[in-house]
N, C-alpha and C positions, 0 to 999 in steps of 0.2 A: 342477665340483669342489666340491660343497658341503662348506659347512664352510669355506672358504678364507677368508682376512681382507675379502675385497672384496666377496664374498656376506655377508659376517656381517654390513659395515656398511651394505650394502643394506636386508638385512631388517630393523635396524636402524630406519633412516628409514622404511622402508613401514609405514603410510599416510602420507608428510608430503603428498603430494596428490593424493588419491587421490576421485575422479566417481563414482559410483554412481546408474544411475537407476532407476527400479522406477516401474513403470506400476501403479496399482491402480485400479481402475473401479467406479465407486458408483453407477452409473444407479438410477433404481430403474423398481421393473417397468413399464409404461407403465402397464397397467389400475388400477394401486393409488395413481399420481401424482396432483397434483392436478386441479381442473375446470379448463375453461377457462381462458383468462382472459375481463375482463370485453372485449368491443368497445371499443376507443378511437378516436374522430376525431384523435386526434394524427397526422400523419403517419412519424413514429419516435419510438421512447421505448423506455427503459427502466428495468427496476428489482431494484437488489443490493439486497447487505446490507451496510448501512453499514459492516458492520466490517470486512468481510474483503475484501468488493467482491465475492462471491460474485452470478454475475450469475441471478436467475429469471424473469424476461421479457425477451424484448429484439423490436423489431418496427422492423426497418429502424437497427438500431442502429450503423453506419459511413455511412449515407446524410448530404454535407457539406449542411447548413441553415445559415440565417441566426439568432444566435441569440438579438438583440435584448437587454433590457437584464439578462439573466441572465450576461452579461458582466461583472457587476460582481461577484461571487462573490470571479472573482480578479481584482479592484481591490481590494476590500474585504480580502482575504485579504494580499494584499502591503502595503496600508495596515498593518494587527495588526503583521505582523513585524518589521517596519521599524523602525529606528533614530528615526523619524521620529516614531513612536505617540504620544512624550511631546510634541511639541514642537506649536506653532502653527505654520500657513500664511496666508500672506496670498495674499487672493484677485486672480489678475489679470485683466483686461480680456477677452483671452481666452477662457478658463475663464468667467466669468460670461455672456456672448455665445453661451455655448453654446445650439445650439435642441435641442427637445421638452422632456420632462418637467424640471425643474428646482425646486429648495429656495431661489432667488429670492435667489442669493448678490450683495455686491453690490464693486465694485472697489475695492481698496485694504483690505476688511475682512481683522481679524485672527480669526481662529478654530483652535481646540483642531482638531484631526486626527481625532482619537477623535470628536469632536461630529460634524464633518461627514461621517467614513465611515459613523453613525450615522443622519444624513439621509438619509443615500443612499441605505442598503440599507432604509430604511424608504419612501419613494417615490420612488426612482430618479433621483434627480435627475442630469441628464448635467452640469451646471455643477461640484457636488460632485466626479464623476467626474474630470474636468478637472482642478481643482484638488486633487486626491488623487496624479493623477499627476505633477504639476511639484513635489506638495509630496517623494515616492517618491525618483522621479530626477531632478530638475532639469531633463525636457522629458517633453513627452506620448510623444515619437519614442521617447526610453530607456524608457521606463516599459512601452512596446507591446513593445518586446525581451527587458525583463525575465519577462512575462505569458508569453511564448512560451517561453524556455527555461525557466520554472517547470513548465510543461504539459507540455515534451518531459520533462523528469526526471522527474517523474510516471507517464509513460508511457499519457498521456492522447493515446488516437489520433483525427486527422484535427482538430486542433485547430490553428486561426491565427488568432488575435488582429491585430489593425490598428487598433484606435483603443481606451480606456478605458472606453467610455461602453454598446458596442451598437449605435450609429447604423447605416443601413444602408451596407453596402461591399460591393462584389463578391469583396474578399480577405478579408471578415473573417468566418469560415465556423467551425462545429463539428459534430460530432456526437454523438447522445443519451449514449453509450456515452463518448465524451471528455469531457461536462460533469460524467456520472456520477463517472467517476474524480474529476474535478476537487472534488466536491462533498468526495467523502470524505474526500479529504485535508485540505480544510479544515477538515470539519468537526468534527478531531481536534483543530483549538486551541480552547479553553476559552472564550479571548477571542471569535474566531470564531462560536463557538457563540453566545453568550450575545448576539452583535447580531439576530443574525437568528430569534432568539427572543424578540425587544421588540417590541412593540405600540406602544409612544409613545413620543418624547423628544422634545427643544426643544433650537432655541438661542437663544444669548444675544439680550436685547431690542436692537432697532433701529428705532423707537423700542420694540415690543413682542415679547416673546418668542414666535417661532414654530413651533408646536406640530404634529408629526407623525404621522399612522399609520401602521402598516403594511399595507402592500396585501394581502399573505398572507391572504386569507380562510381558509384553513384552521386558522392558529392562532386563529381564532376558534370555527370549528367541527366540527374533528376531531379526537377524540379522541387525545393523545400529539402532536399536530403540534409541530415543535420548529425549522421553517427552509423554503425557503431565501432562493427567490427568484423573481419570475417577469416578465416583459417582453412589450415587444409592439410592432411597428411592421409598418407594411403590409404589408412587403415579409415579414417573420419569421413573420407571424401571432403567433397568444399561445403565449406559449414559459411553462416554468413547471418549476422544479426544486426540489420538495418533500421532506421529511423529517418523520419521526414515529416513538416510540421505544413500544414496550409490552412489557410481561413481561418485560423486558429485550433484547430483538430490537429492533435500529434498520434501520429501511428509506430506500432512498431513491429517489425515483420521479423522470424528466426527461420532459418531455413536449416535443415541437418542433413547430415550426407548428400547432398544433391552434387550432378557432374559440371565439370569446367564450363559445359558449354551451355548450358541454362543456366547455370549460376546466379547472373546479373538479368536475363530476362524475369527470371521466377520473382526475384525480389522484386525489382519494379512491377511488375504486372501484380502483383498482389499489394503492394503499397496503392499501386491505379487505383485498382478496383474497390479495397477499402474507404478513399478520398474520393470515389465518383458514385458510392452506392451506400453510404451513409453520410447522415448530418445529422450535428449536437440536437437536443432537445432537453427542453428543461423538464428532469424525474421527477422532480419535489420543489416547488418552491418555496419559496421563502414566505414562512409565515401562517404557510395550509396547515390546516388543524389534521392532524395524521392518529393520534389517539387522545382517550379520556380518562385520567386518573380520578378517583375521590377521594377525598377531605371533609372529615365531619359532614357527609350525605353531601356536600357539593362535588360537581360534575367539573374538573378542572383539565377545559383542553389543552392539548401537546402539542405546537410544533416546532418545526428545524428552523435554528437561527441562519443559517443563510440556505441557499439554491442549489440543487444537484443536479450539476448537467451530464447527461449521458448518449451514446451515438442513436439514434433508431434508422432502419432501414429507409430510404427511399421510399414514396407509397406510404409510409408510417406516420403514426405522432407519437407513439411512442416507443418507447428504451426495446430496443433490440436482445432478444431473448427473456430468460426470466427473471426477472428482480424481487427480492425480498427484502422486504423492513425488518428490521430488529431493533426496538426500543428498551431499553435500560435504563430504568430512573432509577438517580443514586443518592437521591436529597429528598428532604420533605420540603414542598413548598411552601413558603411563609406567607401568599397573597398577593404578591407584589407582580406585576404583568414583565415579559421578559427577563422573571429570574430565572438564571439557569440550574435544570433539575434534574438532567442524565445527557444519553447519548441514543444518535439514533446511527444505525450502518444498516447499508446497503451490501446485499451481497448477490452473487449470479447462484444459479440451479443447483450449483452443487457446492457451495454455502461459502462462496471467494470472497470474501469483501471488494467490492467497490469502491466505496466512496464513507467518508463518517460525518459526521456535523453533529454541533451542539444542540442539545432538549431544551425548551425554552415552554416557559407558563405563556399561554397566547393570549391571558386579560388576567386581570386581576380579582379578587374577592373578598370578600370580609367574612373571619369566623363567625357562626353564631353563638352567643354566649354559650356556657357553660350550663349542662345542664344538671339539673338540682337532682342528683341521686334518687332514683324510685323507692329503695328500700325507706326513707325516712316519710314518704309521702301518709302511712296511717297512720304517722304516729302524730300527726298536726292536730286532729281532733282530740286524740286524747292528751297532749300538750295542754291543747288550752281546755281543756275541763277540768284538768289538775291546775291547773292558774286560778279559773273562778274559783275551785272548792279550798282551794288555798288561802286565795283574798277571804271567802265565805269566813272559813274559820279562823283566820286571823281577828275580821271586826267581831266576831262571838267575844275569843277571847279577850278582847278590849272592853268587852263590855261588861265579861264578869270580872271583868279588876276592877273598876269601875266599882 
């Protein structure tokens, strides 16, 4: 019965939640893609784009490795957030006792937070580690639970954390593809950023101030290198998760178990090749009608309030592998042009989100009135015949009073 009050306030609400999914495919041609990639001894590695996580190599990239002290990424990173940032730790017995690599902390010392996560990610010290984690959450135990449901929300796969530090553990496992994720999102804080793009600091003198570098050879000598981190113990081989920013493209390379002696070749030559054989391209612009919802029989197009840029191959124009839309309107639109009325995400092949941006009405419109229920439509005629025969016999009876 359209038209009737309980269709009206249906249509009404539609869209209040209303899924739409639209598949759009960007491969680009094979023959016009990029070369190779370069050979890497790594045994899995990959490498996005920092920004979106757009993934463009990946070789063994869910294979679990051990991943040595590129663990401390997120130490370092829950160190930054933390409540903690501003405050001092004192170092305990434990935490200092720690074995391998160590910034030679000593017990009972009082030290800035920021100083020693500063140490750390400049030469990995696992004492540092330690003591980053008791300073965190009160035991290493909470600190390893925090790291893990930080990595599931992320949505960083085949990742388990078990100790702060790296050290070897038969539970304490990653892969290229989960350190990947892990990087990016760090490497969205500012703070973050900015440790693991230092070369030297110190801390306080004991009796002498001890002065560190960074192990990062590439920010020494790769062009744009800008992070992150890399590790190594026998069992891990040389693990190594690099970043570097040019033309405004950030990439970000992970390398897993690879040998000493490719190590720093593999990263650079794949950070190359990523910065010589893509460039940005606008996926979605700002303001293209991408879907069409209705309201009361009008046709109300959708687009994203701002621009999605994404890498495509050389040869290309567009986004490099597959890309999917996903739109989700979570409002009903009231007519007004550029109200916002869901969300749209982008995701690669196998349903990773890329990128998200706001759902926006692309013009505006006017409801049509309201329309006058079809059930009452026979009953007009016979309405007004009962009015006449009504009037009729009213002046009858006026007239036999009369």
């Amino acid at each position: 019965m359209r038209g009737a009050p309980g269709a009206v306030l249906v249509v009404l609400l539609v869209p209040l939640l209303l899924i739409v999914w639209l598949g759009w495919t960007a491969s680009p041609v094979r023959a016009a893609g990029p070369p190779p990639p370069p050979a890497l001894s790594a045994e899995a590695a990959v490498l996005i784009d920092g920004t979106t996580g757009q993934i463009l190599y990946e070789k063994n990239p869910l294979k679990s490795l051990y991943p040595a002290s590129i663990t401390k990424i997120m130490t370092a990173y829950l160190a930054v957030v933390s409540p903690a940032w501003h405050r001092s730790l004192t170092v305990s017995e434990e935490a200092a006792l720690q074995p391998g690599s160590s910034n030679y902390l000593l017990p009972g010392q009082h030290l800035s937070v920021a100083a020693v996560t500063q140490a750390m990610m400049l030469t990995s010290g696992n004492d540092s580690a330690w003591a980053l984690s008791q300073a965190v959450s009160g035991s290493e135990r909470a600190f390893v639970q925090l790291m893990n449901r930080t990595a599931a929300a992320w949505g960083a796969p085949g990742i388990h954390f078990d100790n702060p530090t790296g050290l070897p553990d038969s539970r304490h496992v990653v892969t290229a593809l989960g350190m990947a994720v892990i990087a990016q999102h760090a490497m969205e804080n500012p703070v973050f950023r900015r440790l693991v793009d230092t070369r030297q600091a110190s801390l306080p003198p004991d009796p002498a101030p001890r002065i560190y570098y960074s192990q990062n050879q590439l920010l020494y000598s790769f062009p744009g290198a800008n992070g992150v981190k890399l590790g190594y113990t026998v069992d891990a081989g040389e693990t190594l998760v690099a970043s570097a920013s040019r033309h405004g493209t950030f990439l970000i390379a992970v390398l897993l178990h690879d040998n000493p002696y490719a190590l720093w070749g593999d990263g650079a030559s794949l950070l190359n090749w990523g910065f010589s054989h893509f460039h940005p391209v606008t996926a979605i612009a700002r303001g293209r009608i991408l879907t069409v919802v209705r309201r009361h029989g009008a046709r109300i197009p959708l687009a994203a309030q701002k621009s999605v840029t994404l890498l495509a191959a050389d040869g290309t124009a567009r986004a490099y592998g597959t890309v999917k839309l996903h739109f989700r309107v979570t409002a009903p639109p009231s007519g007004h042009r550029g109200e916002v009325v869901g969300m749209l995400t982008l995701s690669d092949g196998q349903e990773r989100p890329l990128a998200q941006r706001t759902l926006i009405a692309a013009r505006a419109w006017v409801d049509p009135p309201p329309a006058i229920p079809v059930i009452w439509t026979p009953l007009w005629p016979i309405l007004a015949g009962l009015t006449v025969v009504g009037y009729l016999w009213g002046m009858k009876e006026k007239r036999h009073a009369a």
